[in-house]
N, C-alpha and C positions, 0 to 999 in steps of 0.2 A: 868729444868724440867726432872722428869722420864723417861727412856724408856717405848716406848708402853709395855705393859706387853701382851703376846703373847702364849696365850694357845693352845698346840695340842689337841683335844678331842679326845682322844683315845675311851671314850666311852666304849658301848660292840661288838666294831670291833674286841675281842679279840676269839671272837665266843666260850669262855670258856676255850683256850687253852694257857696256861702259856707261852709257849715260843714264841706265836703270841704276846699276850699282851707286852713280853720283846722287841721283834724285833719291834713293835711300836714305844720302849721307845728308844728303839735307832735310828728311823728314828725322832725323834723326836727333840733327842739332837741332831742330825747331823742336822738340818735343820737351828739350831739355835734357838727353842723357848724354853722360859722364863721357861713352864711346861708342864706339859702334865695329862692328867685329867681321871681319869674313872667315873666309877659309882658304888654304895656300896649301895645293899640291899635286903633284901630277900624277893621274891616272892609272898610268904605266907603275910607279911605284906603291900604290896605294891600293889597287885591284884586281886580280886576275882579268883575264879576258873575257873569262865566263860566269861570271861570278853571279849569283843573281841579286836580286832586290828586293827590299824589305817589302811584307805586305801593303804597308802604306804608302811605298815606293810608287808599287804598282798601280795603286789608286790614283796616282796623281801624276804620273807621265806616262809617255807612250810604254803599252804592256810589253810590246813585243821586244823591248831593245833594253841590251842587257845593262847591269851597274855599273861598268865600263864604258860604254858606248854614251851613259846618263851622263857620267861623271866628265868626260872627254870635253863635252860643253862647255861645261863651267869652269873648268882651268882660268887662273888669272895668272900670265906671265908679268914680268918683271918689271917691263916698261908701263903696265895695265897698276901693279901696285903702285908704282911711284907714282901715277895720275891720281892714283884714289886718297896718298898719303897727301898729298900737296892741296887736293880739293878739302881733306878733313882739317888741314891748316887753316886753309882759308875760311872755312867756317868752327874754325876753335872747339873740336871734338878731337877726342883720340883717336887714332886708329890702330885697331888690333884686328889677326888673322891667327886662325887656328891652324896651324903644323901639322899633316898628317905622315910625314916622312921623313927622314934625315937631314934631306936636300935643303928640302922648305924650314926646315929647322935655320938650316945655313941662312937663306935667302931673307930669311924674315931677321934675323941678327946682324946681318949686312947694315939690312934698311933703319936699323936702328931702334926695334920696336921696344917698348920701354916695358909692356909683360906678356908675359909666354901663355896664353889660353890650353893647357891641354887638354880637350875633348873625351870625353867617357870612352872611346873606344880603345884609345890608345895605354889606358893606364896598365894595361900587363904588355907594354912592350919596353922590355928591360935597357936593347942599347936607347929609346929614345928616350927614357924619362933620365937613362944617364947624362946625355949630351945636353938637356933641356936645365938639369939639376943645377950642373959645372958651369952653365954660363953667367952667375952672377946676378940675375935679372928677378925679378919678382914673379910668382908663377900663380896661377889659377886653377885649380885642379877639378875637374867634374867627376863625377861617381855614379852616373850610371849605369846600371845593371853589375853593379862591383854588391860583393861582399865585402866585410869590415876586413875579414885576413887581408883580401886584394888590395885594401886601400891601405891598411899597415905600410903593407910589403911594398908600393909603390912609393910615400913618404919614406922608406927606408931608404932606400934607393935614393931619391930625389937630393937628401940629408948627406948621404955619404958621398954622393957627385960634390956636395961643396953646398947646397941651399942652406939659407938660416931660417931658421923658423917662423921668425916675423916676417920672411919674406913670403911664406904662405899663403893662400886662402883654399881651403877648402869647400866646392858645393854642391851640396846635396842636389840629386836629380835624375827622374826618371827616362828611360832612351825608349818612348811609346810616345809617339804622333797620329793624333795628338794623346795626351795622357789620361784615363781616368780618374776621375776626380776619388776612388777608395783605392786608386795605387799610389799618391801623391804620397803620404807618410810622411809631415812634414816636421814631425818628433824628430824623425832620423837624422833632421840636420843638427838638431840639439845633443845627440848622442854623437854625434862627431867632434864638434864642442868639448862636449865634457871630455872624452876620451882620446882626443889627439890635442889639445888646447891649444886650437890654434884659432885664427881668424874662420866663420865658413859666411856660405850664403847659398843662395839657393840657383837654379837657372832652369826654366818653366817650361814644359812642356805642353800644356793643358791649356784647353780655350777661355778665353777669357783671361781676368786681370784678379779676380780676386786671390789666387791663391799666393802671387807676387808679394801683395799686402799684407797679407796671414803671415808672409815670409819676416816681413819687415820688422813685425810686431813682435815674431818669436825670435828675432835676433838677429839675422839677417846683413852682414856688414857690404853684400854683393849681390846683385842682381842681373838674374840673366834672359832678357825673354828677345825671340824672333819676331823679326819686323816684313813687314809685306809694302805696295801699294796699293795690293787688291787680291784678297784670298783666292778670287775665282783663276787666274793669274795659273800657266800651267807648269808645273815645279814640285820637286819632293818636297818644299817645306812650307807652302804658301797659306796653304788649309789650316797650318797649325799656328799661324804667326798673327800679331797682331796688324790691325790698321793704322793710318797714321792717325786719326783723331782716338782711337783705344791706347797708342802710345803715350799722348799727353794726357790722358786722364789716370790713366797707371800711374804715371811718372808724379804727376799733381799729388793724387794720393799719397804715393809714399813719402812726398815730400811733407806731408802732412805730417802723416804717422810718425816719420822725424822729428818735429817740431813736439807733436802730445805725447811721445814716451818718457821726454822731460828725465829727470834727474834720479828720480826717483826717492828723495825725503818729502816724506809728507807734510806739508805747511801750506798757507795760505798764502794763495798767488795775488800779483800787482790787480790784474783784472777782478776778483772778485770780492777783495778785501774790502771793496767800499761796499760791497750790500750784510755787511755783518751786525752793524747798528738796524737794517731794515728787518732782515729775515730773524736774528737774534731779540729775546726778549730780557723784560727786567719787572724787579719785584714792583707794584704797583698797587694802590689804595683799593681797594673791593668797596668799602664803603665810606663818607669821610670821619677820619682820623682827628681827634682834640691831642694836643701837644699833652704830655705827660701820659698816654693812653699806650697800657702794655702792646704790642705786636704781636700777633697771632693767626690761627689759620681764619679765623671770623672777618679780620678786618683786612686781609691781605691775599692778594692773586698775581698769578703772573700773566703778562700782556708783551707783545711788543709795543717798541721799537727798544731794540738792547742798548739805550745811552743811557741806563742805569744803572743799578746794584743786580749781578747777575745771579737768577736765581739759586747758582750755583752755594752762594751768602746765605741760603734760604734758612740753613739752620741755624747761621749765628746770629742772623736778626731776629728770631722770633723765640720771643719773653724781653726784651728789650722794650725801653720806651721812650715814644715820638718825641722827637728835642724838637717838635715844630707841629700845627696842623697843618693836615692834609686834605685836599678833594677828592673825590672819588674819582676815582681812573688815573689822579698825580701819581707820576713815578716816586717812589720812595728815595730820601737820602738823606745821608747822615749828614748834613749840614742844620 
């Protein structure tokens, strides 16, 4: 099986500023993940003028100035992507940016990018999940604040544009920053599993690193959580992201979790097989045994160390008799 595949979302934690966006990209590949993600699109196509901003918006950038005026900052044009694709060369991470419009659809397919992020807001916009479906490319789907119909209906789409199914992932995920930890629901990505069979994973809202883990264990083939350099950092998304030493401990764990979810047939592994003689026992003299002396519950007990007749033999050795003497506490054998 795959490794988890393991996104930083760098997002617009870059507050616009090229060499913040770069030093992301290196906390990113230091952390150890798979890629590290922005977002691609302009303004003018993405939001009214007037539009306002999320509550948590307002919590964490200036109140008076609207989701437009937020968003206008953090644009990354063209020649700004090619700096950020070339720096994530040079430090051997992927780079992926989330589409929020037709354009950036284009521009990001230009640049070559190798999978399509569609972000939970966009899943009931019909011509783009078409345009997104037909281009051949491996796609990521989020599901926040979606219903199961919504997310049907968007994989229909995605299918009939031209997507194959393995080229899927679906991930479960709440659009609350940061997320409550009894809205998290993280069955729901199991029910997407069962009921679309496709690849899913999850992508984290929520403070902290545990529930990424939780993800991992329940199945999880994709991971998605937001990276900072410093929460306090002023930004819609900085409060809800991680640090860079919370990213390697994440990341460390799931790499773990990887490793202990193992195969799944039960048998005895390389590592513990040598304490089986220690911790296992075997039939052994209680008192000492004269050769020719029936076997029985009087003269026989069980003890470790298991390099003997396991007591499992318990009942076929006993009414049997000693072809040897015995000391008290010798392991018993048929020699």
């Amino acid at each position: 099986m795959q490794p988890v595949f393991i996104i930083a979302e760098a997002g617009v934690n870059h507050n616009g500023d090229l060499e913040l966006a770069k030093r992301l990209i290196d906390v990113a590949a230091e952390a150890g993940a798979d890629a590290v993600k922005f977002q691609t699109f302009k303004a003018e196509k993405l939001v009214s003028q007037n539009a306002p901003k999320a509550t948590y918006q307002k919590q964490t950038t200036e109140a008076e100035e609207s989701q437009f005026a937020m968003l206008k900052k953090l644009e990354l044009d063209l020649e700004t992507h090619k700096l950020l694709m070339s720096h994530c060369q040079e430090r051997n991470i992927m780079f992926l940016s989330s589409p929020f419009d037709l354009d950036s659809i284009d521009l990001l397919n230009e640049l070559g990018i190798e999978i399509f992020k569609i972000p939970s807001g966009e899943i009931t916009n019909l011509p783009y999940l078409r345009k997104i479906g037909g281009l051949d490319k491996d796609v990521i789907l989020s599901t926040g604040m979606s219903t199961m119909d919504e997310i049907e209906a968007a994989v229909k789409i995605l299918y009939t544009a031209g997507l194959k199914k393995e080229q899927l992932t679906i991930l479960h995920c709440n659009t609350e920053y940061p997320t409550p930890m009894c809205d998290v629901n993280l069955r729901a990505m199991q029910t997407l599993s069962k009921k679309l069979t496709v690849a899913v994973g999850y992508s984290d809202h929520t403070l902290g690193i545990e529930i990424p883990i939780a993800a991992v264990a329940l199945g999880a083939r994709v991971i998605e959580k937001h990276i900072t350099l410093n929460n306090d950092l002023l930004g819609p998304d900085h409060r809800a992201s991680l640090e860079p030493d919370e990213l390697k401990t994440m990341i460390n764990a799931i790499r773990n979790i990887e490793q202990a979810m193992g195969d799944g047939l039960k048998k005895p592994t390389p590592s513990e097989i040598i304490n089986r003689p220690i911790a296992r026992k075997s039939i052994v003299a209680k008192r000492q045994i004269k050769k020719g002396e029936r076997l029985n519950d009087d003269n026989l007990t069980i003890k470790r160390p298991g390099t003997g007749i396991s007591p499992m033999k318990w009942d076929q050795l006993i009414g049997t008799r000693a072809t040897r003497s015995f000391q008290m506490g010798e392991i018993i054998n048929r020699g």
